[in-house]
Backbone as a ProteinNet text record, in pm:
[ID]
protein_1_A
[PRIMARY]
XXXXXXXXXXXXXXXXXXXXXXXXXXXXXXXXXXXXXXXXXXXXXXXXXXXXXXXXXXXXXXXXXXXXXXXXXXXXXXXXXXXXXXXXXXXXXXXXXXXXXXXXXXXXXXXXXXXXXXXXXXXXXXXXXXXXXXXXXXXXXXXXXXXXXXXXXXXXXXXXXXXXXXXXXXXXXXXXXXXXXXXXXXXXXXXXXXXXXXXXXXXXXXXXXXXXXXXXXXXXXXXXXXXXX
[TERTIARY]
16917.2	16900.8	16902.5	16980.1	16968.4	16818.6	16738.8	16644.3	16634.2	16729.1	16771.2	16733	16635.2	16648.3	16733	16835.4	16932	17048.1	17083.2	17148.1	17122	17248.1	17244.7	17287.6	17330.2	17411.1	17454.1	17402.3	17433	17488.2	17624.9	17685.5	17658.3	17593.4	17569.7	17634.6	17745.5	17823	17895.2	17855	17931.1	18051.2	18027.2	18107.9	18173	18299.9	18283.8	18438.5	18448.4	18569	18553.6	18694.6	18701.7	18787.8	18818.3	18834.2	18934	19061.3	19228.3	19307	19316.5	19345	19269.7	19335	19277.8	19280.7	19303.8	19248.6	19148.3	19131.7	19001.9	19051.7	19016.2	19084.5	18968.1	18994.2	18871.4	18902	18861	18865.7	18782.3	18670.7	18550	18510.4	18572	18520.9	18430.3	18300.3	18207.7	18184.8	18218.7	18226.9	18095.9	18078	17956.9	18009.1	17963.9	17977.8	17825.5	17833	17699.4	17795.3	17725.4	17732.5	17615.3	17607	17487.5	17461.7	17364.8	17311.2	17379.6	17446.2	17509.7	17635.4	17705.5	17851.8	17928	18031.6	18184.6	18239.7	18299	18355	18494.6	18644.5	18709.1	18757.9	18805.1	18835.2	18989.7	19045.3	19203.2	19325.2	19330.7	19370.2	19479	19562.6	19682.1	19620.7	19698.5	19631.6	19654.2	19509.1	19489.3	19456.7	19378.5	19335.3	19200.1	19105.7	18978.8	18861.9	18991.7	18886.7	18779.1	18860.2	18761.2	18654.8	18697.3	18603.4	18463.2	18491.5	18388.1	18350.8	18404.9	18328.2	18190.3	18266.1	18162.3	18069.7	18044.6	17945.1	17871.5	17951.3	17858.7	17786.9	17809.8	17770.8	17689.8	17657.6	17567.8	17555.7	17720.4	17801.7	17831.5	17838.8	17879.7	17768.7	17802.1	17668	17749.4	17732.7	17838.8	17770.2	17919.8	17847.8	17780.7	17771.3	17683	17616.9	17558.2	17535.4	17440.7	17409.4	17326.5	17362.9	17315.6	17366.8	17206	17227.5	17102.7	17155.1	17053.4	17065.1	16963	16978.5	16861.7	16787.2	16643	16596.1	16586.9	16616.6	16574.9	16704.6	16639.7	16735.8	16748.7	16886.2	16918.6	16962.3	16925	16964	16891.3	16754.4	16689	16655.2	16701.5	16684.5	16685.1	16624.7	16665	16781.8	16845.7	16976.8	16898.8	16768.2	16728	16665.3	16658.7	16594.3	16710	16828.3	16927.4	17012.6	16979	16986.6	16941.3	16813.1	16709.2	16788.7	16775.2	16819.4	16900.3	17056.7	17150.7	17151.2	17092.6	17052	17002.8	16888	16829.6	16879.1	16971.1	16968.4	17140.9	17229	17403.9	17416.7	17522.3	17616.3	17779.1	17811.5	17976	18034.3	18167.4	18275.3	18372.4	18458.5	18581.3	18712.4	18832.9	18954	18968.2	18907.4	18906	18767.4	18680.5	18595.2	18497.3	18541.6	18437.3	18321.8	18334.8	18266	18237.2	18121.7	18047.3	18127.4	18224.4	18284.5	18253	18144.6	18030.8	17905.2	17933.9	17774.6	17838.1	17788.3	17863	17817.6	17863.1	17856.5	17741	17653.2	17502.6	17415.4	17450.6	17397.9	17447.6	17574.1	17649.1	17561.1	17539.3	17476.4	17277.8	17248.2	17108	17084.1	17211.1	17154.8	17113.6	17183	17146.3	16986.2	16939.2	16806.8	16709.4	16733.8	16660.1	16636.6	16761.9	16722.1	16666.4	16663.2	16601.9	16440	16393.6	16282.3	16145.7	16297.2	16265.5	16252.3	16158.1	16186.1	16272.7	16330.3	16430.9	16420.2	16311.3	16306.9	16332.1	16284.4	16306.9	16458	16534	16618.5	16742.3	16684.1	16800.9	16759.8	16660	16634.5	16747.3	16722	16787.5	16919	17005.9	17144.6	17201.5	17089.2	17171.6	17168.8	17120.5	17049.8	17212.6	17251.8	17346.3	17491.8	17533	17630.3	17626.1	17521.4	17565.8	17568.5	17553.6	17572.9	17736	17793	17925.4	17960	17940	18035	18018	18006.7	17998.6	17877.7	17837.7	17739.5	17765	17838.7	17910.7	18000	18005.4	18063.7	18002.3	17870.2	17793.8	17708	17765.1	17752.1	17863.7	18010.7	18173.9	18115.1	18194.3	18236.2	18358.7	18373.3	18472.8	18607.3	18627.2	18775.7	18773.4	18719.5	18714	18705.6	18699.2	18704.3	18834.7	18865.1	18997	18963.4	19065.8	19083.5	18983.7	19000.3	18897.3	18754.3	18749.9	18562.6	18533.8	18594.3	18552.7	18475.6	18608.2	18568	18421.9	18417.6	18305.1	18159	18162.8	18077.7	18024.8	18149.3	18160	18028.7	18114	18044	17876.7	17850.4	17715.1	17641.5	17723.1	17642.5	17641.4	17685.7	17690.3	17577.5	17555.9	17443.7	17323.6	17325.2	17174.9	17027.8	17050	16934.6	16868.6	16979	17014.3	16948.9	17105.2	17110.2	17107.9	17088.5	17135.3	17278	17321.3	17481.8	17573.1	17703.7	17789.3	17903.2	17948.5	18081.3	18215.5	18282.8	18419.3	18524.9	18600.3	18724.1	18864.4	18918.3	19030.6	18962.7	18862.7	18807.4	18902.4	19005	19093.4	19229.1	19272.9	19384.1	19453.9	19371.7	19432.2	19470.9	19470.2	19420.8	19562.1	19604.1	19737.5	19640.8	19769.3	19690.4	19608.9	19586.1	19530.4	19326.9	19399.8	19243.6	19169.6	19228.7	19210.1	19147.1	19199.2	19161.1	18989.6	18989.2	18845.7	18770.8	18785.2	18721.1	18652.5	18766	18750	18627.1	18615.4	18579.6	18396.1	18395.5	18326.9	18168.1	18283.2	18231.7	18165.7	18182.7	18204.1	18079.6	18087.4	17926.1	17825.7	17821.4	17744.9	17642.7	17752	17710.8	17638.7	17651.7	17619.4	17446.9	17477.1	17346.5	17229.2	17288.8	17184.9	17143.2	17240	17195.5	17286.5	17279	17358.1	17503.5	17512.6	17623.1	17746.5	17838.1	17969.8	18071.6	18132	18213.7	18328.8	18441.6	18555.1	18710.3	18736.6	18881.7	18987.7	19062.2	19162.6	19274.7	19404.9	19547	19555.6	19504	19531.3	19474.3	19579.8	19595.4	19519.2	19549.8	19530.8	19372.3	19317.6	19199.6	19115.4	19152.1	19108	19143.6	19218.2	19133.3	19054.8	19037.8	18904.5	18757.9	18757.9	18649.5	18544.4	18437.8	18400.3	18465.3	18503.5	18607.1	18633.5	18696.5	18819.4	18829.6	18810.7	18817.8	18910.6	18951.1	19071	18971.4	19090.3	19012.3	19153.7	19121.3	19205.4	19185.4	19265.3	19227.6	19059.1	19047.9	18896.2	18753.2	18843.1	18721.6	18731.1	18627.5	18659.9	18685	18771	18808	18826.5	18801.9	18797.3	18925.6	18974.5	19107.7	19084.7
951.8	876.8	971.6	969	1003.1	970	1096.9	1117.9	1177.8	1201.9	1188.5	1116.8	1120.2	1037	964.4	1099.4	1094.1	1038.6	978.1	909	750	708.9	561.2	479.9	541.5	419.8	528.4	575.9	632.9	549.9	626.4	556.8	638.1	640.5	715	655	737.7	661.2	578.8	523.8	344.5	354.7	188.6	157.6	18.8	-17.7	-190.5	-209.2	-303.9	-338.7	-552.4	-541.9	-702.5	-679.7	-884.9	-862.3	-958.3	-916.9	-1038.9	-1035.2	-1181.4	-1190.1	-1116.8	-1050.7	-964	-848.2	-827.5	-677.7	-655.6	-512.3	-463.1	-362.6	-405	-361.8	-252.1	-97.3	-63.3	1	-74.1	-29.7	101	75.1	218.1	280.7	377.4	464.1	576.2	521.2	692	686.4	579.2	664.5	730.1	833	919.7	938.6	881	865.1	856.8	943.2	926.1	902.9	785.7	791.2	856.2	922.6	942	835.5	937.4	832.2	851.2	768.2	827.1	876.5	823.2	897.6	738.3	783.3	700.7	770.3	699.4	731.8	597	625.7	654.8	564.5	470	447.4	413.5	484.8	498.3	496	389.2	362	248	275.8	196.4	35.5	-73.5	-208.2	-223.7	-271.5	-239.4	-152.8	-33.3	105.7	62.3	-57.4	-84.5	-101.2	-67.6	-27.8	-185.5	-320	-410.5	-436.1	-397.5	-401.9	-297.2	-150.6	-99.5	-90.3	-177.1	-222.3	-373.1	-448.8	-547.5	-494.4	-391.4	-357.6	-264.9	-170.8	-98.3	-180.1	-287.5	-426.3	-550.6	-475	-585.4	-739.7	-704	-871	-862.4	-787.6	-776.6	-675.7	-691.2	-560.1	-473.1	-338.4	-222.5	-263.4	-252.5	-244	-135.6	-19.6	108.8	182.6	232.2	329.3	268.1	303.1	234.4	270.5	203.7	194.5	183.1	293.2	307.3	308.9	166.7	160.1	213.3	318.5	346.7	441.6	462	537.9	431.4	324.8	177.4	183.5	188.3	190.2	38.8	-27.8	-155.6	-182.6	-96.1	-66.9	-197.3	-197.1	-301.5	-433.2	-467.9	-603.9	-670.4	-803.5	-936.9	-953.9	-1091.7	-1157.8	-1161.5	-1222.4	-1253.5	-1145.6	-1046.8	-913.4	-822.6	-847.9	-766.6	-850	-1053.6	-1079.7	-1069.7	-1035.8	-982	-878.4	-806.9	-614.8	-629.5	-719	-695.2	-784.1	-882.2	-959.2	-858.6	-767.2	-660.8	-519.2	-487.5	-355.6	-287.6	-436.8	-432	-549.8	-454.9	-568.4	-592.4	-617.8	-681.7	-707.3	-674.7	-693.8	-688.4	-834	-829.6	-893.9	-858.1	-886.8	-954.1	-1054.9	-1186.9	-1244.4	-1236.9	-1275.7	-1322.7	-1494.5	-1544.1	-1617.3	-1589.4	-1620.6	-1808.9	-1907.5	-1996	-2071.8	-2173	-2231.2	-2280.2	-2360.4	-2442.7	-2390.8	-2273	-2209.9	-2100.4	-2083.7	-1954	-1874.8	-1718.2	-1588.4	-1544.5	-1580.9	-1571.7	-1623.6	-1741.4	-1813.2	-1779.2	-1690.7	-1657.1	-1534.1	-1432.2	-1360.1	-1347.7	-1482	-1470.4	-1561.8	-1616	-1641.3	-1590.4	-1428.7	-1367.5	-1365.2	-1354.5	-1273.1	-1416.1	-1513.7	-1644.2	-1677.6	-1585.1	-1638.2	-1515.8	-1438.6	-1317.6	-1321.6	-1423.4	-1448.6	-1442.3	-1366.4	-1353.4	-1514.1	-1548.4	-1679.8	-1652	-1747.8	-1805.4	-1721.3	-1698	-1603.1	-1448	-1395.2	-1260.4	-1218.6	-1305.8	-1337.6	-1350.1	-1441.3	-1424.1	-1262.6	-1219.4	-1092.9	-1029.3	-985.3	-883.5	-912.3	-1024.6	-1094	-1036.6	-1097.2	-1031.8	-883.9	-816.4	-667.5	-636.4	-632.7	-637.9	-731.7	-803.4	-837.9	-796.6	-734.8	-670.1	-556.6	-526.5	-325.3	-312.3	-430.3	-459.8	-519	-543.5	-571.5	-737.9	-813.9	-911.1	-1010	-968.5	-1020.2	-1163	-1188.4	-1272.1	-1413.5	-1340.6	-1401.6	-1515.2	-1475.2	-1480.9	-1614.4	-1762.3	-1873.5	-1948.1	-1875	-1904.3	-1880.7	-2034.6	-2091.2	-1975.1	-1948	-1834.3	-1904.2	-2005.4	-2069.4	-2013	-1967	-1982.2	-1799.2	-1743	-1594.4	-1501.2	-1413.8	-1334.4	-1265.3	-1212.4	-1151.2	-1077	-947.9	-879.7	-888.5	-985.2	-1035	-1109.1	-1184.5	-1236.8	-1111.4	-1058.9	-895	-820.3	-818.5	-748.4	-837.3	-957.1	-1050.9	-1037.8	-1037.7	-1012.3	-882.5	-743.3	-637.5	-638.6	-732.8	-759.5	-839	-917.6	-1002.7	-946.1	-843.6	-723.4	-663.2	-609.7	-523.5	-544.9	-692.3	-764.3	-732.4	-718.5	-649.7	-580.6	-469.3	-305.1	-283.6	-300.6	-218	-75.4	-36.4	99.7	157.1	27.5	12	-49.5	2.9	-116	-80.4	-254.4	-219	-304.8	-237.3	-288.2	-299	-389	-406.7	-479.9	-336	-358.9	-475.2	-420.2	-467.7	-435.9	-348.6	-440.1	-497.6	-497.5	-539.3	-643.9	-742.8	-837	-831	-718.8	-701.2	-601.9	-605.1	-520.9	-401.8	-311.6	-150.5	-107.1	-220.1	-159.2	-193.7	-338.1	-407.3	-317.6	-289.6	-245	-104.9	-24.5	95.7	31.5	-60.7	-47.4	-121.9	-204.8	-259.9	-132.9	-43.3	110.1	189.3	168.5	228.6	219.4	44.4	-21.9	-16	22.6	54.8	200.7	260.6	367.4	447.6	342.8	419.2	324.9	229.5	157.8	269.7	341.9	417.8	501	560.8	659	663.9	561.4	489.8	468.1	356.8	308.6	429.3	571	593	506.9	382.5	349.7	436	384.6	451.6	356.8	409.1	311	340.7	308.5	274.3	195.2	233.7	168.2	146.1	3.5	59.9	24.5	83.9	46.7	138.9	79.7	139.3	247	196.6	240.9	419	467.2	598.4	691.8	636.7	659.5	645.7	547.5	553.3	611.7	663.5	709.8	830.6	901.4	1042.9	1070.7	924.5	983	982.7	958.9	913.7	1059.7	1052.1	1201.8	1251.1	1182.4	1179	1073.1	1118.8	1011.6	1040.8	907.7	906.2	819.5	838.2	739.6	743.9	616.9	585.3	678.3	755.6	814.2	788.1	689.1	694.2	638.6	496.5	479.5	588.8	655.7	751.8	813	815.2	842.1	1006.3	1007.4	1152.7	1186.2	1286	1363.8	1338.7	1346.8	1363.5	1447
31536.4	31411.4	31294	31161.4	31034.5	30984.5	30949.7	30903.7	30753	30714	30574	30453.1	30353.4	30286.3	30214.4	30219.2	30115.4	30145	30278.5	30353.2	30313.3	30276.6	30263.3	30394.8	30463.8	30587.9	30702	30845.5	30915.6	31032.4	31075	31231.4	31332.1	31418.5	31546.6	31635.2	31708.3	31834.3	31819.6	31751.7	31709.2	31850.2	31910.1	31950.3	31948.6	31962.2	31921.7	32035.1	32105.2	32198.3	32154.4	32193.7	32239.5	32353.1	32379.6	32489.4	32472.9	32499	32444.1	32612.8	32632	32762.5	32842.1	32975.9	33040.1	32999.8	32884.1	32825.6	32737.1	32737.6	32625.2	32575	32447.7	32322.4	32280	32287.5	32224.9	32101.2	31993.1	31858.2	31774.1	31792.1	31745.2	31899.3	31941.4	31995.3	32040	31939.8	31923.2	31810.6	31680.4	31569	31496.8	31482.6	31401.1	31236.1	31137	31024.5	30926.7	30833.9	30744.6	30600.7	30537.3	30365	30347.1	30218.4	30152.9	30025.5	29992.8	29870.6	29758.1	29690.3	29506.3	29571.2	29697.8	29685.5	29714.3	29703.6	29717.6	29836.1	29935.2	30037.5	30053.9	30016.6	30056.2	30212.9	30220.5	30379	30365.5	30429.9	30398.2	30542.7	30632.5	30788.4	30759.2	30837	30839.4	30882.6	30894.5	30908.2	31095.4	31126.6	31277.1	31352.4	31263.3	31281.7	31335.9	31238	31314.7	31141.3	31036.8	30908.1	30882.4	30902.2	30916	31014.7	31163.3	31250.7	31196.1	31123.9	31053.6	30996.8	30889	30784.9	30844.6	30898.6	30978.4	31039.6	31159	31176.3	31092.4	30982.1	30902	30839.2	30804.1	30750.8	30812.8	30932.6	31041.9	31040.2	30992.1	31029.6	31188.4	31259.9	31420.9	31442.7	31571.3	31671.3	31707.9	31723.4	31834.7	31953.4	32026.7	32198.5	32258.5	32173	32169.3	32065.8	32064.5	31951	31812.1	31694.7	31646.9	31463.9	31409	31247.1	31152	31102.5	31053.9	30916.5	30829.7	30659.1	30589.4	30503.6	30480.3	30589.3	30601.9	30744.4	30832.3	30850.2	30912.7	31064	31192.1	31295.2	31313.1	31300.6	31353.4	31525.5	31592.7	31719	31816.7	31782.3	31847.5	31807.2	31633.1	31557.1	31635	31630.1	31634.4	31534.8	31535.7	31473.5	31356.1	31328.3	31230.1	31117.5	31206.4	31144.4	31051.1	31146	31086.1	31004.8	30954.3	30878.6	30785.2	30778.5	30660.3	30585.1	30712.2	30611.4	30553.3	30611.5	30501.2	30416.3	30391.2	30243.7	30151	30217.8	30081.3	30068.1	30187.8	30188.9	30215	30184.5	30208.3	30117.7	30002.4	29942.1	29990.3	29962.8	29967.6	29866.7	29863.4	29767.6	29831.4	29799.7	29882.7	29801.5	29812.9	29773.8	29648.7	29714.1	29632.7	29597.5	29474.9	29432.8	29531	29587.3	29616.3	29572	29420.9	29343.7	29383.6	29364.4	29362.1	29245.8	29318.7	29126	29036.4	29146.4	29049.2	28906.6	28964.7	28934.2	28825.3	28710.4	28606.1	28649.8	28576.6	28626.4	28637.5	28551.9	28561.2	28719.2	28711.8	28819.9	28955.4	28937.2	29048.6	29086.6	29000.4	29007.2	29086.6	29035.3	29033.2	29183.6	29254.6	29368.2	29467	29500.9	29580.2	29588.2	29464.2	29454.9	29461.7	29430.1	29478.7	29630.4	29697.9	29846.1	29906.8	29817.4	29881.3	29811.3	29738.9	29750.5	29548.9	29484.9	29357.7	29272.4	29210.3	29124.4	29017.3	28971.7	28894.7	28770.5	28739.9	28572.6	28587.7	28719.8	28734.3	28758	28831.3	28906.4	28768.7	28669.2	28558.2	28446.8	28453	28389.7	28448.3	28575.6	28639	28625.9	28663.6	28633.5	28450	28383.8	28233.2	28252	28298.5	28250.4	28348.5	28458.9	28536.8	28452.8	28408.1	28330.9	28176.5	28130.4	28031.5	28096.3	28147.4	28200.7	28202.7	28289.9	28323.4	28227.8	28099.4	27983.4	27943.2	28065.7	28075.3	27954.4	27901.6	27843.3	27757.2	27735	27640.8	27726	27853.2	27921.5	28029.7	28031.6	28175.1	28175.5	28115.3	28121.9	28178.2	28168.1	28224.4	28301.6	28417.8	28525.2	28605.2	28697.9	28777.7	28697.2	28700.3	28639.9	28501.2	28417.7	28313.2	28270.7	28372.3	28353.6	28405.6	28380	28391.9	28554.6	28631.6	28762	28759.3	28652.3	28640	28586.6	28517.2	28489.5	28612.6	28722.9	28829.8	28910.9	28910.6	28994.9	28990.1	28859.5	28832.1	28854.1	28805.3	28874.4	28982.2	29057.4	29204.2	29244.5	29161.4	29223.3	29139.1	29052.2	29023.6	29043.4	29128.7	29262.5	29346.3	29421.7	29538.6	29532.1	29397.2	29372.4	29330.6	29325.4	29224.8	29336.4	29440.8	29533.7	29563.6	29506.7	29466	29644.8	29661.5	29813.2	29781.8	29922.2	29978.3	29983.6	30032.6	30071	29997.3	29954	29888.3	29996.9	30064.6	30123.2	30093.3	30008.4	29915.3	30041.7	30053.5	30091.5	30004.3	29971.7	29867.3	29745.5	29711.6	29585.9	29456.8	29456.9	29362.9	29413.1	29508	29569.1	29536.2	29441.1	29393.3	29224.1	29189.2	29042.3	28971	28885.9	28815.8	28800.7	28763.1	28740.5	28658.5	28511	28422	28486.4	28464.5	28533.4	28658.2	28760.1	28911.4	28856.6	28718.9	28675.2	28647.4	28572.8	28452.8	28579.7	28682	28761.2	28880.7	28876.4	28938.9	28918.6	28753.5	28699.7	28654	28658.7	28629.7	28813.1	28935	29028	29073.3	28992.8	29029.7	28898.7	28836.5	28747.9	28805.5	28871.6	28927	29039.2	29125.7	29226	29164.5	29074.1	28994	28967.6	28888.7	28804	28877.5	29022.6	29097.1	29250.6	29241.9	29373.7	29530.9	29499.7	29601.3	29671.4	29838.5	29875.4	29842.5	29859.7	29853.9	29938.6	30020.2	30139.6	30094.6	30060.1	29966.3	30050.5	30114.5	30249.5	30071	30089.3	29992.6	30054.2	29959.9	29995.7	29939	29791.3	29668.4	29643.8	29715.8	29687.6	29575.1	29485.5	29327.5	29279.5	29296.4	29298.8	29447.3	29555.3	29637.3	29643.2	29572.2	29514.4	29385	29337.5	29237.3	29311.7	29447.3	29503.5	29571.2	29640.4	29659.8	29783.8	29847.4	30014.3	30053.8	30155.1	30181.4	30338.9	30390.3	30541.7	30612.5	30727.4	30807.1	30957.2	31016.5	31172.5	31232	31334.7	31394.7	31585.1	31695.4	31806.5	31816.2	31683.2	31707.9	31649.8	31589.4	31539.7	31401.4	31313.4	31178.6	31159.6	31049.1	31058.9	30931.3	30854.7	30706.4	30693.2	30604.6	30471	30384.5
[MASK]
+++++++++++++++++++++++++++++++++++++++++++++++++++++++++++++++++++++++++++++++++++++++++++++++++++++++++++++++++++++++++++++++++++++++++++++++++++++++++++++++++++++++++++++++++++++++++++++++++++++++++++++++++++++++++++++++++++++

């Protein structure tokens, strides 16, 4: 186990297989991976390498069939379902492709649900939401409905509903992938002082070359196993 404080998200062993027809597919092989705290990491694997299968379990959306994933100093090795639903409500955000965003609910409210079901009342819950959409620019904005906001103000929504918990962990998948170059830059950009600010780790799969060398490293799955760049 990572005994580190300074460690945001450790993989020990990691292992993860399925099972298609009569075969077994083994995707994470072993993998040993640490984020720390306050960095950007980079996930950069061709499609079918395994980068979603590790992002899901770094994300204790799935279990490894070995090995153990520690958020924070916290070992998830022995959770219950319900335990390691807990942790990643308070201690893993998400950001993915495509918003996601709540259509019903404006950016504010989009924002302040996380933290309602994680147990904050309604007034603390919108403090923290403005203090978080004005950080992200959003301030002006943060009564618009998702329809009513641009690719990139969804986005950022997005990554300030990710973070309204203030995880340990942030795990992006092609968080701008849907976005033109200028936007995908300031949305880049907009992520990336987030990490800064809050300490959090960040775990980023993208294509996008370009912004994955502004990052602190850069990793690929190689034969099931993560490997430096």
């Amino acid at each position: 186990m990572s005994e580190n404080p300074k460690d945001a998200l450790h993989l020990s062993g990691v292992k993860r297989s399925y099972r298609q027809g009569g075969n077994q597919l083994d995707i994470l092989r072993g993998v040993d991976f640490t984020l720390r705290a306050g960095e950007a990491v980079a996930l950069i694997a061709p499609s079918g390498a395994g980068k979603s299968t590790l992002l899901h379990v770094a994300g204790l959306l799935e279990k490894p069939d070995a090995g153990d994933v520690v958020v924070g100093a916290r070992s998830t090795a022995a959770l219950s379902d319900a335990g390691r639903t807990s942790l990643r409500r308070s201690a893993i955000g998400f950001v993915y492709q495509f918003h996601h965003l709540l259509p019903e609910f404006s950016a504010r409210e989009n924002v302040m649900l996380p933290q309602m079901i994680g147990g904050l009342d309604r007034g603390e819950a919108g403090v923290r939401a403005d203090e978080l959409l004005s950080y992200l620019g959003l301030a002006e904005r943060k009564s618009h409905r998702p329809a009513e906001l641009s690719g990139g103000e969804q986005q950022r929504v997005a990554i300030a509903r990710a973070v309204a918990n203030a995880p340990h962990v942030l795990l992006a998948d092609e968080p701008t992938g849907n976005l033109d170059p200028k936007t995908a830059d300031h949305v880049f950009d907009t992520l990336m002082a987030l990490v800064r600010a809050t300490g959090l780790g960040a775990l980023v799969a993208t294509h996008n070359l370009d912004l994955a060398a502004r990052m602190d490293r850069r990793i690929t799955l190689r034969d099931g196993l993560v490997a430096e760049l």
